[in-house]
C-alpha positions as CSV (number, residue, x, y, z in Angstrom):
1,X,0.0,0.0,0.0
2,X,2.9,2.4,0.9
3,X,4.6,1.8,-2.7
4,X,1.5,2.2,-4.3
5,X,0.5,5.8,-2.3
6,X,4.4,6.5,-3.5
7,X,4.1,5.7,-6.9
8,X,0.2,7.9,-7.1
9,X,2.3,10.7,-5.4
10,X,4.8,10.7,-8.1
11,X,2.6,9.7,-11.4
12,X,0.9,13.0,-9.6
13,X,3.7,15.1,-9.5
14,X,4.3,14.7,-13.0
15,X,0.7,14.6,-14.4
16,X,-1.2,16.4,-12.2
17,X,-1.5,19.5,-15.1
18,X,-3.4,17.0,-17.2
19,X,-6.0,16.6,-15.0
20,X,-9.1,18.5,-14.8
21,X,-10.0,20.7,-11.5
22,X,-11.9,17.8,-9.6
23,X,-9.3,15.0,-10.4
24,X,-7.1,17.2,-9.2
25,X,-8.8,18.2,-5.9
26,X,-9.9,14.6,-5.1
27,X,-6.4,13.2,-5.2
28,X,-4.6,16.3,-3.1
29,X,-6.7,15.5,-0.7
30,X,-6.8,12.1,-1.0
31,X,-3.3,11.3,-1.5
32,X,-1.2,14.4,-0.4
33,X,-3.9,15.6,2.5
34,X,-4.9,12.0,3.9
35,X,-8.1,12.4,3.5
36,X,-10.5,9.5,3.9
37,X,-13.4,8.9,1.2
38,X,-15.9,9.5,3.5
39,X,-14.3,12.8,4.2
40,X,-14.0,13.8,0.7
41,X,-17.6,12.6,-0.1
42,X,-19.0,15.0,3.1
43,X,-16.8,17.2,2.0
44,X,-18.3,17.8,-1.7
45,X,-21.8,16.4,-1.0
46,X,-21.4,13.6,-3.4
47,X,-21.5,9.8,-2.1
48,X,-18.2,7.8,-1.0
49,X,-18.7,5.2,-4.0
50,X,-18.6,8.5,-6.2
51,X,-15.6,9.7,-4.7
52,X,-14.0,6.4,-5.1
53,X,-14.6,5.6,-8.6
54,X,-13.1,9.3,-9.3
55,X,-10.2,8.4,-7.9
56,X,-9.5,4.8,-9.0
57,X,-10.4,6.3,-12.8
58,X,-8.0,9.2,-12.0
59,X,-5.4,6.2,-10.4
60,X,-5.8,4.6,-14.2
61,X,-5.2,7.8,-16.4
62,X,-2.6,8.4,-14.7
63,X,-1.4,4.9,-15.1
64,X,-1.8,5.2,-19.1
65,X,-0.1,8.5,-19.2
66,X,3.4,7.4,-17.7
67,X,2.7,3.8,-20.5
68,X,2.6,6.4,-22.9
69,X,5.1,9.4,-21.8
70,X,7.4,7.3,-19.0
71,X,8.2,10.8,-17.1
72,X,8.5,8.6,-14.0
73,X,10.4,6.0,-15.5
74,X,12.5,8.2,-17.3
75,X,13.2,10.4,-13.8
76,X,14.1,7.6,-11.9
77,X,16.9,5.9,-14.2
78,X,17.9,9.3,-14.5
79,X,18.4,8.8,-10.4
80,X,20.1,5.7,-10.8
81,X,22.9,6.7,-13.1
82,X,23.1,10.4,-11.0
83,X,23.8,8.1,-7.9
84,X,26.2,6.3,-10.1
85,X,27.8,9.0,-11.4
86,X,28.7,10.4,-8.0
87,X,29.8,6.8,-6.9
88,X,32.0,6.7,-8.9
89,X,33.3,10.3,-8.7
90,X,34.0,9.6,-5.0
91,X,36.0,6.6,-5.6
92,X,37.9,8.3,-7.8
93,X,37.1,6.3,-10.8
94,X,37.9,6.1,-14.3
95,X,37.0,9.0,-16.7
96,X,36.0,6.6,-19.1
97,X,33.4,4.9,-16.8
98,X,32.3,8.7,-15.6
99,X,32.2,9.3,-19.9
100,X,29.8,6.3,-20.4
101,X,27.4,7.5,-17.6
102,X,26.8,11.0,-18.4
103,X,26.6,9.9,-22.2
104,X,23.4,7.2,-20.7
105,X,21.9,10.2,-19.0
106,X,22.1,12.3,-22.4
107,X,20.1,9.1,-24.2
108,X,17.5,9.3,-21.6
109,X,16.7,12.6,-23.2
């Protein structure tokens, strides 16, 4: 449950402009202010099961958004080889090596 409500927060992050108003609202407060459906569902009048189809639906776009534009995949191999990068720069590695990451995090582009 924890990697999932990670994961939401960053699909979020990086989507959260394509949303319209409502998706938006639902899953700050849901994700980022803890709400609780019921909460949420007081909160705009509507009923819990409405509240959590909107989100689950909202869950799913933003599922098929990263499929199609990987901003979240992309960002974190860009973490990997950054964390590399420096790993290596502290052991005082090769230049060659420190050559074939950077040139990995200009294909990510």
């Amino acid at each position: 449950m924890i990697e999932k409500t990670i994961r939401m927060n960053y699909l979020y992050d990086f989507y959260q402009a394509l949303l319209t108003e409502k998706q938006n609202q639902y899953m700050t407060m849901y994700y980022l202010d803890d709400w609780s459906l019921g909460e949420i569902a007081d909160h705009f009048e509507v009923s819990r099961q409405a509240v959590y189809d909107n989100i689950k639906r909202t869950e799913a776009l933003l599922e098929e958004y990263e499929d199609k534009l990987m901003l979240l995949q992309r960002y974190e191999e860009r973490q990997q080889l950054i964390n590399k990068l420096k790993s290596v720069v502290q052991k005082k590695g090769s230049p060659d090596t420190m050559i074939e990451i950077i040139e990995s995090l200009e294909n990510l582009e």
